[in-house]
C-alpha positions in Angstrom: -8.1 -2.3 7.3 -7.6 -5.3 9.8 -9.1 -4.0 13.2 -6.3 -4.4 16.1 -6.3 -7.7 17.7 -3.9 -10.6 19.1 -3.7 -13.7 17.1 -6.3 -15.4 19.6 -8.7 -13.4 18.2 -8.3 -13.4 14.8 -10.7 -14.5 12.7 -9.4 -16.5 9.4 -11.3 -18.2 7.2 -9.9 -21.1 5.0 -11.8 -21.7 1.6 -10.2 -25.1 0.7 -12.0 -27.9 -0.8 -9.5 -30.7 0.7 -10.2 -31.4 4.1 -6.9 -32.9 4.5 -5.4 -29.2 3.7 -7.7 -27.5 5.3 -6.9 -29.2 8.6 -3.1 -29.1 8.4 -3.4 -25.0 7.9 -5.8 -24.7 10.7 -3.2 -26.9 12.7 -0.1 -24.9 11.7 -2.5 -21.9 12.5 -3.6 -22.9 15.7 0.6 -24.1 16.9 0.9 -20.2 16.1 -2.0 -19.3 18.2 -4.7 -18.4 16.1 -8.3 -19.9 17.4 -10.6 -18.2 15.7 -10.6 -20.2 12.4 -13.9 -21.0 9.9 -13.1 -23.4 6.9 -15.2 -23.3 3.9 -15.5 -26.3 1.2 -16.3 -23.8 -1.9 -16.2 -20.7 -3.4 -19.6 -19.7 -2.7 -19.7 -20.8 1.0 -16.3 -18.6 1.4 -18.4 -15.9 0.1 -20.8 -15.8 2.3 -18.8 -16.5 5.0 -17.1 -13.9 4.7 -19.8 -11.6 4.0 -21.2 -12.2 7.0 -18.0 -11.1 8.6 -18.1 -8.1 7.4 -21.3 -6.9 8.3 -20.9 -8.1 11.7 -17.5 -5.2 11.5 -15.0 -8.1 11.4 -12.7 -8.1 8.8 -11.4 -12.2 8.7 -7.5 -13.2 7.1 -8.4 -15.6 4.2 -6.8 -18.5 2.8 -7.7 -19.3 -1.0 -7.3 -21.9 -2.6 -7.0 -21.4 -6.1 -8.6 -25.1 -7.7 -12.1 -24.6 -5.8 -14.8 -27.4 -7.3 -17.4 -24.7 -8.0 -16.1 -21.6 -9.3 -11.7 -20.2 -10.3 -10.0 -18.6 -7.9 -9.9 -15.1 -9.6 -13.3 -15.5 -9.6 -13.4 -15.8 -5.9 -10.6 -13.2 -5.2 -12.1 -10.6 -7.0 -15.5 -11.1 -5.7 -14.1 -10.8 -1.5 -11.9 -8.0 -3.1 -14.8 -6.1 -4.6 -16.3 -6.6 -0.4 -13.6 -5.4 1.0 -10.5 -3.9 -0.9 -8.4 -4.3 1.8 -9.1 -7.8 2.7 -5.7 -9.9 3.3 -5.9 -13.1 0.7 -3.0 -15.6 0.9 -3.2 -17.6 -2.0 -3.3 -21.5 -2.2 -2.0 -23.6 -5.3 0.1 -26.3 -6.5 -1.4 -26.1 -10.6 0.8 -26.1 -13.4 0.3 -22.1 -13.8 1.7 -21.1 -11.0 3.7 -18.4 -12.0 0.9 -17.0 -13.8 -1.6 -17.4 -11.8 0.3 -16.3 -8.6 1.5 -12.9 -10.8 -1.8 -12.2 -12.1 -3.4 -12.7 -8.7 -1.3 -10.6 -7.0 -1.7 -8.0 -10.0 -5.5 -8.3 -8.5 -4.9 -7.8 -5.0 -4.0 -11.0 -3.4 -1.6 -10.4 0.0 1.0 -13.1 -0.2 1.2 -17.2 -1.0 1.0 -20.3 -0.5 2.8 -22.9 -2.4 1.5 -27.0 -2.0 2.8 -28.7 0.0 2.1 -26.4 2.4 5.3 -26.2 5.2 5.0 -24.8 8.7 7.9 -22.7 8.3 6.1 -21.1 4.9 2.9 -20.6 7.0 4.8 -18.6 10.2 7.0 -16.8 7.8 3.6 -15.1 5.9 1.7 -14.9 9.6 5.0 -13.2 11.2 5.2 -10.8 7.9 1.5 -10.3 8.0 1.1 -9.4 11.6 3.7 -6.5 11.6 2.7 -5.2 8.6 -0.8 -4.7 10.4 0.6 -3.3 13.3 2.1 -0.6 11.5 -1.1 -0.1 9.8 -2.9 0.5 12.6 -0.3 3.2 13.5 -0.8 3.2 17.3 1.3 5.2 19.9 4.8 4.5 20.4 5.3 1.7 23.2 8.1 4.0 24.7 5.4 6.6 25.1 3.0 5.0 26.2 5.6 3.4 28.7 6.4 7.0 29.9 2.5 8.3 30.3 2.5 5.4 32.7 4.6 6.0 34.6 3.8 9.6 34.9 0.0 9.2 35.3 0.8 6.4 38.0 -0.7 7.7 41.4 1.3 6.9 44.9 -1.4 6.0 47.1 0.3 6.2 50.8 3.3 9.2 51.3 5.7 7.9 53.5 9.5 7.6 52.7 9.6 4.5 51.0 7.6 5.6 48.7 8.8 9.1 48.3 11.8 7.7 47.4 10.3 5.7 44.7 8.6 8.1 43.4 11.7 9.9 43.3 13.4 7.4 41.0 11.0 7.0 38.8 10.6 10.6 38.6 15.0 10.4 38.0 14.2 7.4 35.4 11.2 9.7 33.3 13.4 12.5 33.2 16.6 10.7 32.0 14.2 9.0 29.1 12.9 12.6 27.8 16.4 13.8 27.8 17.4 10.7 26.1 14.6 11.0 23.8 14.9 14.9 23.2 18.4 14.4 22.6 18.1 11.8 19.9 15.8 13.9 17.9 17.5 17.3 18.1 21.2 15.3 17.4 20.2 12.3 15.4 17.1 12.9 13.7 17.5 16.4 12.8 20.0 16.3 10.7 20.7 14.0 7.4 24.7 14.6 7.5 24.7 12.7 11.1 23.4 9.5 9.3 19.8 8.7 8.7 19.4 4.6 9.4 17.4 2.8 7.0 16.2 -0.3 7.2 16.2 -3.8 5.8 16.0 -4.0 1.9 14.6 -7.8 1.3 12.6 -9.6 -2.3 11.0 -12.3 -1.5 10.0 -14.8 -4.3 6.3 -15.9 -5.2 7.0 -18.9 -2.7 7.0 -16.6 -0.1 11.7 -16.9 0.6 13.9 -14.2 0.9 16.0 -14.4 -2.2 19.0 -12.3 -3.4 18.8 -11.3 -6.9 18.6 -8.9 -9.3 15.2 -7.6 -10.3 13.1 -4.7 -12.3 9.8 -3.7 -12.8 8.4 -5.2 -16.4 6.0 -2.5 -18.1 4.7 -1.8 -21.2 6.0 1.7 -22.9 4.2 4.8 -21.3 2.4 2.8 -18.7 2.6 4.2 -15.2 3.5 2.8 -11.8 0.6 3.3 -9.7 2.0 4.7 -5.7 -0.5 5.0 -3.1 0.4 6.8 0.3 -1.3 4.6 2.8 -2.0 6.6 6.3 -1.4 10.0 5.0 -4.0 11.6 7.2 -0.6 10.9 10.0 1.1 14.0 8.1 0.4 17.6 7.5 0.2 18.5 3.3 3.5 19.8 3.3 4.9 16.7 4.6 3.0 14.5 2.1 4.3 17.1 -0.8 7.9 16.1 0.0 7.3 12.4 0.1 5.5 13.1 -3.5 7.9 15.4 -4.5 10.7 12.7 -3.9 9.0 10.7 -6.7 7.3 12.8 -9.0 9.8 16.5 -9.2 12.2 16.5 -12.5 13.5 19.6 -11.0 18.1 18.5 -11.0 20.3 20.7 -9.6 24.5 21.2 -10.1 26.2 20.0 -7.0 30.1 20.6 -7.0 32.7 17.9 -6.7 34.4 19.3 -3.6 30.9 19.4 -1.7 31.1 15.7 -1.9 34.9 14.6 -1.9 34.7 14.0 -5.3 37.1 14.1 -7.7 38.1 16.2 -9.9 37.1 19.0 -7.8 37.0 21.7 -10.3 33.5 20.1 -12.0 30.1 19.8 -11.0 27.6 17.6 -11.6 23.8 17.0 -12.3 21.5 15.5 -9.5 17.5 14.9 -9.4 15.2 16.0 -6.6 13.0 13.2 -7.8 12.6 9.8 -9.3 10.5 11.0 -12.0 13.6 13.4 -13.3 16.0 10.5 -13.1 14.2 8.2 -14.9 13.2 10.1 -17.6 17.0 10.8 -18.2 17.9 7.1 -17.6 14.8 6.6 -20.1 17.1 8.3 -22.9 19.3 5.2 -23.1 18.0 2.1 -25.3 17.3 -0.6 -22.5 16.6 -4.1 -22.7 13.2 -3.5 -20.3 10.9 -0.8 -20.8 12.2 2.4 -18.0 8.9 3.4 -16.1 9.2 7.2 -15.8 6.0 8.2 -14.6 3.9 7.9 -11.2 0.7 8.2 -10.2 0.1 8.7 -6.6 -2.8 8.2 -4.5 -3.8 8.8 -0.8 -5.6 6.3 0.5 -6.4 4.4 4.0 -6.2 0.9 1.9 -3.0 -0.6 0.3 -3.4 -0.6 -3.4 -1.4 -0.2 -6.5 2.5 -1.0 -7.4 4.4 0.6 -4.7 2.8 1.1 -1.7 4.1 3.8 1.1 3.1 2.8 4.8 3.6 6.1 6.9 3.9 4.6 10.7 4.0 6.7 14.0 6.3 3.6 15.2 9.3 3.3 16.3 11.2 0.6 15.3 13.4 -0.8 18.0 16.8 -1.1 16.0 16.7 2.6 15.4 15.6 2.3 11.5 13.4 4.8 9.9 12.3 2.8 7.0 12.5 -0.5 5.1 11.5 -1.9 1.9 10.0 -5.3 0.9 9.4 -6.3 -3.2 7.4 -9.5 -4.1 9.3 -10.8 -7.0 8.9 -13.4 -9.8 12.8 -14.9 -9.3 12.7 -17.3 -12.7 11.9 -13.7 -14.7 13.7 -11.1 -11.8 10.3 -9.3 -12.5 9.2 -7.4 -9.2 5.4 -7.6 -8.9 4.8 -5.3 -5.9 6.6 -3.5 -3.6 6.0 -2.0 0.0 7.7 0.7 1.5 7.1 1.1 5.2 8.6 4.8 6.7 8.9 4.5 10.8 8.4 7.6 13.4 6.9 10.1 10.7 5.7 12.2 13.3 9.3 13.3 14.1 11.0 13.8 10.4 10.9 16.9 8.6 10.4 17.3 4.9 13.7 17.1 3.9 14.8 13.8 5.9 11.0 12.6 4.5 11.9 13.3 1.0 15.7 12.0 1.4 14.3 8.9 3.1 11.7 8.4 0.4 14.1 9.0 -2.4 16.6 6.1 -1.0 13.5 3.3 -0.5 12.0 4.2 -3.6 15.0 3.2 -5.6 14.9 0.6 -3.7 11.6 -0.4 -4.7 12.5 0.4 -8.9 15.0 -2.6 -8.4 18.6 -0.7 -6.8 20.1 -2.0 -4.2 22.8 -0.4 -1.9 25.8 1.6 -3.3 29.5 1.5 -2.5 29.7 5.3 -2.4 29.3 6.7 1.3 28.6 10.0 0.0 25.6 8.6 -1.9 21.9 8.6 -2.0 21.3 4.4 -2.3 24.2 4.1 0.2 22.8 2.4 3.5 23.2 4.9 6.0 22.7 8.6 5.2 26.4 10.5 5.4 25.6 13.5 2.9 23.8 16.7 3.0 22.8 16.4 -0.4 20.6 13.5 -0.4 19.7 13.5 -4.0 19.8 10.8 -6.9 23.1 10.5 -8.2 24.3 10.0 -11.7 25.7 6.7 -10.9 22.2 5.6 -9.8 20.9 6.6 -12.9 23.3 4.4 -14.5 22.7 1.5 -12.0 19.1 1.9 -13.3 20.0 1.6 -17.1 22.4 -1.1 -16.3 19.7 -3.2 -14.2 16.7 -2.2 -17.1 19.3 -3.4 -20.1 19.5 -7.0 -18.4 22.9 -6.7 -17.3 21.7 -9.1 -14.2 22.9 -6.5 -11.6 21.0 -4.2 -9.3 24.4 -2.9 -7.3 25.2 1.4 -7.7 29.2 1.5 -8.0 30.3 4.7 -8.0 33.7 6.0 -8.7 35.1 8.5 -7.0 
């Protein structure tokens, strides 16, 4: 994992036999702030380089470039990779392959890329991403609580009335910020019928730009999708069974009509506690693509796999509990890898974890938001039964049998 520290002090290392590249990325990197910055010439020399960093307990951001002189760029990536598994590679190349070479390296383990000619605006957009995806790996203390301990701990040297009185306020100010904060998570938080807030939903293509499009998850029949639970040492087992549970259960239950406004009233109808359950019944249908239906999970400190869950004490500033981020080939709408990050875990019990988990991960299968308020993929939680929905099902055999839509439309 990337230690903690500001962009003055992170170390990057450019492998990148042009000079004239290499000295435009350290430029764009240095307008960003970044100082710390080693280019390399070759493969080998990047290596080393880098080996070096790691022994000395550094752990550098690389930049690859893919058409190295002395050895291919798999070659390279799989050999820092086999160093350190959760080295950050962004990927360098203008070749002919790029599609393939950018899929299969980021199959491998690569973090993002780089297309030639290399833009500013490309380089901040993968910094910006990559430096708040750190700081949620490194899962510190909330800001506001940290702002509150200060002020608490904060000793009044002299006693006279001025500064009683500002002791006072501040003493006013602390106390109206742990009412505030007490209220929102016994009235908000508590309960998934008052709204849960989920985040942003983005794909971004292999070019590194947000792009809005339909896309699915290409695998070979019975293959799995491999989720790993990155930071689950944050949460208690039980905790970490409901985020599983939210993928892997099969277990459906009958919910009635008039529960959800439905119509007609008189029936019921089937839901799925887990992904695993719905996919296996979406999987009934002939589709186009291949339906994944099962998941293997891991818990792990390093992001790895297909679908990787980030658990984060933060607290994200707009009020969201979660967002989800796919890397997508565009020309094939095939998604590649996806990242689900879950905010303030701490403070969510297992059934707004599971609910929470159940909405991002259909996220990350391809869905995106429904039209139904009273439904699981809709944007803001408004239901008590936060389960997936036959019309996501069908969403998901609609998107899998290249209909060119990810949308859930339910009808009432």
């Amino acid at each position: 994992m990337n230690e903690a520290k500001n962009i003055h002090e992170r170390d990057v290392i450019i492998i990148e036999d042009s000079l004239s590249v290499a000295i435009l990325i350290r430029d764009f990197l240095n307008k960003l702030g970044y100082q710390n910055i080693h280019t390399c010439e070759n493969g080998a020399s990047g290596i080393r380089v880098f080996e070096e960093f790691v022994k000395a307990g550094n752990l550098p951001l690389i930049f690859l470039d893919y058409g190295l002189p002395d050895m291919k760029g798999d070659e390279v990536l799989d050999k820092i990779l086999s160093i350190r598994p959760d080295v950050k590679i962004i990927l360098e190349t203008a070749s002919e392959e790029t599609d393939a070479i950018i899929k299969d390296a980021i199959r491998r383990g690569a973090y993002n890329y780089l297309g030639k000619p290399i833009r500013f605006e490309n380089v901040k957009n993968i910094m910006d991403t990559f430096e708040k995806e750190n700081a949620i790996l490194q899962h510190p203390e909330p800001a506001t609580r940290k702002q509150l301990e200060a002020l608490v701990t904060k000793k009044t040297p002299i006693f006279n009335l001025k500064t009683i009185a500002v002791a006072i306020l501040i003493t006013s100010v602390v106390t109206v910020v742990f009412l505030s904060l007490f209220a929102y998570q016994s009235f908000i938080l508590q309960s998934p019928s008052t709204g849960l807030i989920t985040g942003k939903y983005l794909i971004q293509n292999l070019k590194g730009d947000v792009i809005d499009t339909w896309v699915a998850w290409y695998v070979a029949e019975g293959e799995p999708l491999h989720v790993s639970i990155v930071n689950s040492d944050l949460l208690p087992k039980d905790k970490i069974d409901a985020i599983k549970n939210a993928i892997t259960s099969e277990e459906s239950i009958e919910i009635k009509n008039t529960l959800l406004g439905k119509n007609p009233p008189e029936l019921t109808a089937t839901y799925y506690k887990g992904w695993a359950g719905a996919m296996k019944k979406a999987g009934e249908k002939d589709t186009f693509f291949y339906i994944p239906r099962d998941f293997e999970i891991i818990d792990t400190t390093e992001p790895a796999g297909d679908i990787m869950i980030i658990l984060s004490t933060l607290h994200d500033s707009n009020g969201e509990l979660a967002f989800t981020r796919s890397i997508a080939d565009s020309e094939e709408h095939q998604i590649l890898k996806s990242f689900i990050t879950i905010f303030n875990v701490e403070n969510l019990d297992n059934e707004e974890l599971s609910a929470i988990t159940r909405h991002e991960f259909g996220h990350a299968l391809g869905l995106a938001h429904s039209s139904a308020t009273e439904d699981l993929m809709y944007s803001k939680f408004r239901t008590d039964y936060p389960f997936i929905s036959q019309c996501d099902i069908d969403a998901i055999i609609s998107l899998y049998d290249n209909q060119k839509t990810n949308q859930v439309t339910c009808q009432n």
